[in-house]
N, C-alpha and C positions, 0 to 999 in steps of 0.2 A: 346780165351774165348769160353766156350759152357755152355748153358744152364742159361744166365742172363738173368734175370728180371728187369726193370726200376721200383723202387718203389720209387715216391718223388727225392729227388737228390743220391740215393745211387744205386748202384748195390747189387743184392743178388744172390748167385747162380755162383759167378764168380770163376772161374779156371784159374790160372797162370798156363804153364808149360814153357819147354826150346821154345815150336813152335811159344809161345803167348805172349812171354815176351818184346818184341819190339816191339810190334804193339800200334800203337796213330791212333786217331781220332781225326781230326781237318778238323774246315771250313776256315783254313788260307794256301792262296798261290796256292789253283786249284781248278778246276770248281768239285760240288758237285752238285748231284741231293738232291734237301729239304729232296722229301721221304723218304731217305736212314739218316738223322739226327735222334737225339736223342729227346725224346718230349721238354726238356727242350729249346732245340735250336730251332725246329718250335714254340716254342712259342715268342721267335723274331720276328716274320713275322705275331705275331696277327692281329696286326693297318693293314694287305695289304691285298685287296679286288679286284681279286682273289690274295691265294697268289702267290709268285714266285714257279717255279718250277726246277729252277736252280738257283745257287748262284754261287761266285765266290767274294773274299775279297783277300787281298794282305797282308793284317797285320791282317784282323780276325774283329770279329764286335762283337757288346753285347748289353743291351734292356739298357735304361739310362732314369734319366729325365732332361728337361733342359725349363726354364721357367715354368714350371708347369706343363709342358705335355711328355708324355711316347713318347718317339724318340727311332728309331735305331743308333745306331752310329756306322757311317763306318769310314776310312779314301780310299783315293786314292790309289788304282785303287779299286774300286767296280762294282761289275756288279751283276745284280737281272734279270731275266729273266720271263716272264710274257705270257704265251697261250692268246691270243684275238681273239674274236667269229670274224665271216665273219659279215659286216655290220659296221655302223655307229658307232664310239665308243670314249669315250673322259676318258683319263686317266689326273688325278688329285693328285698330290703328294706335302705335305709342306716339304721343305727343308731349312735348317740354315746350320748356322758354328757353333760351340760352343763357348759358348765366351770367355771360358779360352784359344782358339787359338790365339785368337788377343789380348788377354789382356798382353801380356807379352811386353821386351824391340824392338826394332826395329827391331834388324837382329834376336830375337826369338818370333816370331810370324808369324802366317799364313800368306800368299799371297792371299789367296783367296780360294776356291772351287768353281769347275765348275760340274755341273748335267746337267744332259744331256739323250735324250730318243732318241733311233734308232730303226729303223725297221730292223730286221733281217730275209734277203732272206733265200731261202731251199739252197742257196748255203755258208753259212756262212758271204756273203758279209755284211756290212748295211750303210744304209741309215741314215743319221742324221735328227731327227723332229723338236726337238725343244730344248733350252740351257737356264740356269741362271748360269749367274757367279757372287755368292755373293763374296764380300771382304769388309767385313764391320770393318775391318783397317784404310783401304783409304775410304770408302765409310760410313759413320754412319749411313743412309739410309738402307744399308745392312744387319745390326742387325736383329735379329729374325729371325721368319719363315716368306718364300715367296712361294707362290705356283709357281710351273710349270705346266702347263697345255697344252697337245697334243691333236687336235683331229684329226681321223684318219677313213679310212673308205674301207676296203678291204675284195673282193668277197669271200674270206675262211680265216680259222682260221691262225692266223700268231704270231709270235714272238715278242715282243716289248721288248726291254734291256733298262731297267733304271740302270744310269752309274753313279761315279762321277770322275773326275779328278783334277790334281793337277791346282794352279790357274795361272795367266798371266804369271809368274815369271819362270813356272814349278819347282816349289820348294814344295817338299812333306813337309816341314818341319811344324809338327801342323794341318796339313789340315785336322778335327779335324771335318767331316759331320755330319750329322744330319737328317735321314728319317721321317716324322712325318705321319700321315695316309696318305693311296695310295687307290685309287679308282678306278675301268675302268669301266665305265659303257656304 
């Protein structure tokens, strides 16, 4: 492609030839920097304060609503990667299942979803902070959004990955997340 312009949801200005005709752009299946998306797709990541600056989806994500509030929806394995200042800091994110996961027959419905927030060292390693595992299947309690809440508190700026995975059973089947506003302040 040379010489596109993003107006609204359309391309203008684009160019097929033999060199460009195969080439996709997707946030499904490897780590993306946000900066490098399309405005349509940072606008995803409105509800997250800061936003992520890496992403990474295994089936791909999209803005949804669900109870009445604008969520991201991912599925397992998700990861969101997040810059945090040096200092005292508490990140704040509501998380659900969707309820058309669980609402289906026994052996087709979710097992759960697990979220989950790590510190990520300069050497790639992490740290686990803090976990919810909704399964609001077995659990009716589970239903809706539940906040997870990390506070954290390190001498320079460092990496926090908010994650989600599959649930007890580790069966992706359905696992059907749910991001609602994210905070780190």
């Amino acid at each position: 492609m040379t010489d596109a312009e993003l107006r609204g949801t359309t391309l203008v200005g684009v160019t097929l030839d033999g060199t460009t005709a195969g080439e996709t752009w997707s946030v499904t299946g490897r780590e993306v920097l946000t900066a490098e998306w399309l405005d349509r797709d940072r606008a995803m990541l409105a509800q997250f304060t800061p936003r992520p600056w890496k992403f990474y989806s295994q089936y791909g994500s999209r803005l949804t609503t669900e109870g009445g509030r604008s969520a991201l929806f991912v599925h397992p394995d998700t990861r969101l990667w997040f810059k945090v200042p040096a200092g005292p800091r508490v990140l704040r994110v509501s998380c659900a299942v969707q309820a058309a996961a669980y609402a289906g027959a026994a052996g087709d419905r979710s097992d759960g979803v697990e979220f989950f927030v790590e510190h990520e060292r300069a050497d790639g390693t992490r740290e686990r902070l803090g976990s919810l595992m909704l399964d609001p299947a077995r659990r009716p309690a589970d239903a809706g959004y539940h906040e997870l809440t990390v506070k954290v508190d390190y001498p320079e700026i460092t990496n926090l990955v908010l994650s989600t995975g599959p649930g007890a059973a580790q069966s992706y089947t359905r696992d059907w997340a749910l991001f609602g506003p994210l905070t780190i302040e």
